[in-house]
MARBA-3410 file (N, C-alpha, C, O; in Angstrom, 1 decimal):
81
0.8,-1.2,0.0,0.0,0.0,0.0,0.9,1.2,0.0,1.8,1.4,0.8 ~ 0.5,2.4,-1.1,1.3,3.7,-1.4,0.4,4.6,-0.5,-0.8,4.6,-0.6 ~ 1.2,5.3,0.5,0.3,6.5,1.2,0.6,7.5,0.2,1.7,7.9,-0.1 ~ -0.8,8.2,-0.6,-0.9,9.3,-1.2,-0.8,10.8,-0.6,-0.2,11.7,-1.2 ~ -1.4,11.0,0.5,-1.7,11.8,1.1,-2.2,11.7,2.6,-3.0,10.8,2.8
-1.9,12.6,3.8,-1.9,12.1,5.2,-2.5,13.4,5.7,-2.1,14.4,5.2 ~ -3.3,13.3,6.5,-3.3,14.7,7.6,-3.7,13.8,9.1,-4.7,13.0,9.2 ~ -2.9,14.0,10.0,-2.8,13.7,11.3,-4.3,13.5,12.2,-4.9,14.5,12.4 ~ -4.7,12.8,12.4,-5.9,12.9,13.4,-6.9,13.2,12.3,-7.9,13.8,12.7 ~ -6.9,13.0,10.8,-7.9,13.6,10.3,-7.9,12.2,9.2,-8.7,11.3,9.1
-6.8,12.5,8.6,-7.4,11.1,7.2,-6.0,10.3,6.7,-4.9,10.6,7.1 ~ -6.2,9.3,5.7,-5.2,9.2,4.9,-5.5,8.5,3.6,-6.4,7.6,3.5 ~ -5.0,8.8,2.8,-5.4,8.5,1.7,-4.4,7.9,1.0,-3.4,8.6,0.9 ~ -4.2,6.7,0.6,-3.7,5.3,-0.1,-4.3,4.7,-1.0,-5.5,4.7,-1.1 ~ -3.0,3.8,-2.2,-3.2,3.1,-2.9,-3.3,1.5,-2.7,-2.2,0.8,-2.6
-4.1,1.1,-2.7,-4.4,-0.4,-2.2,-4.0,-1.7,-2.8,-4.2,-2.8,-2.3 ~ -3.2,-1.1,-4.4,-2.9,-2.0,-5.2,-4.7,-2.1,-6.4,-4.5,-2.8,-7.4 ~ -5.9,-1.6,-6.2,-6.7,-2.2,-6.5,-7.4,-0.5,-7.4,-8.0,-0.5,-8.4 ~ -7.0,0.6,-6.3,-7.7,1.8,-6.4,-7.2,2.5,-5.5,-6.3,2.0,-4.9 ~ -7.7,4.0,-5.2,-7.8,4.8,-4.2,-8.7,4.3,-2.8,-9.6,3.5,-2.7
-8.1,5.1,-1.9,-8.8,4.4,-0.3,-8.5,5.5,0.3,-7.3,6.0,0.3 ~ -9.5,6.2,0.9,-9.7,7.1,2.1,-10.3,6.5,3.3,-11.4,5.9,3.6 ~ -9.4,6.9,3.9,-10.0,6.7,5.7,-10.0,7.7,6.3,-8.9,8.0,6.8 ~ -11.1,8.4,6.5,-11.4,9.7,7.3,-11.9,9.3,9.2,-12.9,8.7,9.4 ~ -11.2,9.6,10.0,-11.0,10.0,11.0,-12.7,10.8,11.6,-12.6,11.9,11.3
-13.8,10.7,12.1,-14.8,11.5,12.2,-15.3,10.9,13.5,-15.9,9.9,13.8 ~ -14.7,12.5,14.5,-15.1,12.7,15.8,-16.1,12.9,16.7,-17.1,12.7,16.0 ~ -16.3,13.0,17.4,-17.5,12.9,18.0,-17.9,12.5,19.4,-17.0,12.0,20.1 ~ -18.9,12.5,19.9,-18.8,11.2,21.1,-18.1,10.2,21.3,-17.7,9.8,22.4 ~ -18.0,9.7,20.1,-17.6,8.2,19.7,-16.8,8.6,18.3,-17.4,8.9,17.2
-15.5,8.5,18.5,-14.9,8.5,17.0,-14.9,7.1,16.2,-14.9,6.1,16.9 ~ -15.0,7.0,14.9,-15.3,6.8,14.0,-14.3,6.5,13.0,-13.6,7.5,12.8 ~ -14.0,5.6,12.3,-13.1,5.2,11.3,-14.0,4.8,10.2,-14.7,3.9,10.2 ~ -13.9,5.8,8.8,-15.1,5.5,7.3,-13.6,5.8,6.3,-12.8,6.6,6.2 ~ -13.9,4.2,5.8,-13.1,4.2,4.7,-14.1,4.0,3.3,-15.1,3.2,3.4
-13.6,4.8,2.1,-14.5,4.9,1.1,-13.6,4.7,0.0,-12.6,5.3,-0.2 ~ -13.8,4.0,-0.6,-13.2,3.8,-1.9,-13.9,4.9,-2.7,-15.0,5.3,-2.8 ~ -12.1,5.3,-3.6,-12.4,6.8,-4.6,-13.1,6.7,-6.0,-12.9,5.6,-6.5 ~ -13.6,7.2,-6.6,-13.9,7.0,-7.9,-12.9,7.6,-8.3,-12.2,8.4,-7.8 ~ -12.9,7.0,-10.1,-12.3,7.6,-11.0,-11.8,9.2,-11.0,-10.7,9.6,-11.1
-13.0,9.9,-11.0,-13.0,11.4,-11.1,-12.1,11.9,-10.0,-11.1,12.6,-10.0 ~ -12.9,11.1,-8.9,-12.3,12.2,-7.7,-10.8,11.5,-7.8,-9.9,12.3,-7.5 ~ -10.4,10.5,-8.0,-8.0,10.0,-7.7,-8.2,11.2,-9.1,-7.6,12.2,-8.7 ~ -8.7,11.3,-10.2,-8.4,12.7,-11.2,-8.3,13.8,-10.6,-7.2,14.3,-10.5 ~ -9.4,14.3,-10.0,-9.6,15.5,-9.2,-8.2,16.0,-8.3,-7.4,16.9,-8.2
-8.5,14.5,-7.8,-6.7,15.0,-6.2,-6.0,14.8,-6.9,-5.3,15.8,-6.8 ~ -5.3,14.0,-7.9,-4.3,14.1,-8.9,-3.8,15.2,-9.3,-2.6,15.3,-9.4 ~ -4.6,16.3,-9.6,-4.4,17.7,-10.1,-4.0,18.2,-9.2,-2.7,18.3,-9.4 ~ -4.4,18.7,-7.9,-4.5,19.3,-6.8,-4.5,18.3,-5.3,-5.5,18.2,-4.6 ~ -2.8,17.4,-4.8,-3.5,17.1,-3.6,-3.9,17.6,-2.6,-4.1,16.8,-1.7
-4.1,19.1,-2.5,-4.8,19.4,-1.6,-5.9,19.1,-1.5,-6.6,18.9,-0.5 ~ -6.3,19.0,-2.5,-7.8,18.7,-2.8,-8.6,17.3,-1.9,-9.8,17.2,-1.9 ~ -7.6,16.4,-1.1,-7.5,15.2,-0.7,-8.3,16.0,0.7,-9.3,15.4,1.1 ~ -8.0,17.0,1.2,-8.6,17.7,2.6,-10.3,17.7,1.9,-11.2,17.0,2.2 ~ -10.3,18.6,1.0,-11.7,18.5,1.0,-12.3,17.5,0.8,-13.4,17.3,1.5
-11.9,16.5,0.0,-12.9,15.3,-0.2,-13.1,14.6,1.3,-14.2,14.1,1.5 ~ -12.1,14.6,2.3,-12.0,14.2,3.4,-13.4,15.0,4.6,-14.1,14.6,5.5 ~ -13.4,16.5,3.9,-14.0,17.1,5.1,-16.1,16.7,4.3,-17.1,16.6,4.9 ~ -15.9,16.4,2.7,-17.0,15.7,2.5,-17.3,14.8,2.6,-18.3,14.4,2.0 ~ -16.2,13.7,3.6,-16.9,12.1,3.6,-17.1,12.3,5.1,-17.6,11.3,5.7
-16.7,13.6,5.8,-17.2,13.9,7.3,-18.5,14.5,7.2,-19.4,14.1,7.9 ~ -18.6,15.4,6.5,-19.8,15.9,6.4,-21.1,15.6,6.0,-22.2,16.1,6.2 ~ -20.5,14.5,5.1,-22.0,13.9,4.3,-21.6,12.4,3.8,-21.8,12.0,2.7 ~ -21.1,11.6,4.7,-21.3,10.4,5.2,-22.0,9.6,4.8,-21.5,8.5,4.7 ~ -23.5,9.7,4.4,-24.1,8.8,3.2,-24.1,9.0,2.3,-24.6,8.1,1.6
-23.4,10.3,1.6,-23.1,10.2,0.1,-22.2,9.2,-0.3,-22.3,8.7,-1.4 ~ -21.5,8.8,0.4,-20.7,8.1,0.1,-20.7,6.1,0.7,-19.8,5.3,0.7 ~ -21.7,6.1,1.0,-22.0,4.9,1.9,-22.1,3.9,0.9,-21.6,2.9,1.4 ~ -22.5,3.7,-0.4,-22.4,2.9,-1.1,-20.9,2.3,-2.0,-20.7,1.6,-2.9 ~ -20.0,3.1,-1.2,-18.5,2.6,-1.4,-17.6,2.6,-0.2,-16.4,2.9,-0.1
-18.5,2.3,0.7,-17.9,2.4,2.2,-16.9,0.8,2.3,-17.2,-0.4,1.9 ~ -15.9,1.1,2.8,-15.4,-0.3,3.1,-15.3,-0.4,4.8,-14.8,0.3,5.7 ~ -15.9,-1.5,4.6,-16.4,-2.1,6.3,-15.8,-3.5,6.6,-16.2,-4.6,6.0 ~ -14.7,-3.6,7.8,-14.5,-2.9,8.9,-13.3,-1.9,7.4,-12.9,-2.2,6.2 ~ -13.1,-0.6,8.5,-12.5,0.4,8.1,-10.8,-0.1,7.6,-10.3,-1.2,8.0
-10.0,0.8,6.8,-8.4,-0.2,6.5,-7.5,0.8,6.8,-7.9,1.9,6.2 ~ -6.6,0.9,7.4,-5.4,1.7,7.7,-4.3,1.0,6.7,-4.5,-0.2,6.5 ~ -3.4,1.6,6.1,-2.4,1.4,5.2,-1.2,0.9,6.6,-1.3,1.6,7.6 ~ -0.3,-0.2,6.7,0.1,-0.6,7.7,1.4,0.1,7.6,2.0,0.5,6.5 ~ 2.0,0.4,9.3,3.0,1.7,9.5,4.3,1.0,9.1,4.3,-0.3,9.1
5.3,1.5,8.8,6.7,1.2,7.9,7.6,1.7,9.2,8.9,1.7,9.2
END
């Protein structure tokens, strides 16, 4: 697994050998581990711009069933080196 992109306590975003993989970090009472497999557009999108990796992150916090039909369950961390 290639770590693409990281923000601390927030997400990380990895290549799985298969596709893109986000695992967004989403706090709360009860924190939360949501890993979402990327579409096409969006590894395009952050490709251009990885900053762009934050926002998609702060929309799999904020809108959580949009993305539910590419949820991967239980959640996957890229393993530490």
């Amino acid at each position: 697994m290639n770590v693409i992109a990281e923000k601390s306590w927030s997400f990380v975003l990895f290549d799985d050998g298969e596709g893109w993989v986000m695992t967004v970090l989403i706090g709360g009472v009860v924190e939360v581990d949501v890993c979402v497999r990327l579409s096409n557009s969006e590894m395009e999108w952050i490709r251009a711009d990885l900053a762009r990796a934050e926002t998609l992150a702060e929309g799999v916090k904020s809108n959580r069933a949009n993305f539910a039909e590419r949820e991967i369950r239980p959640p996957v961390w890229p393993p530490k080196n």
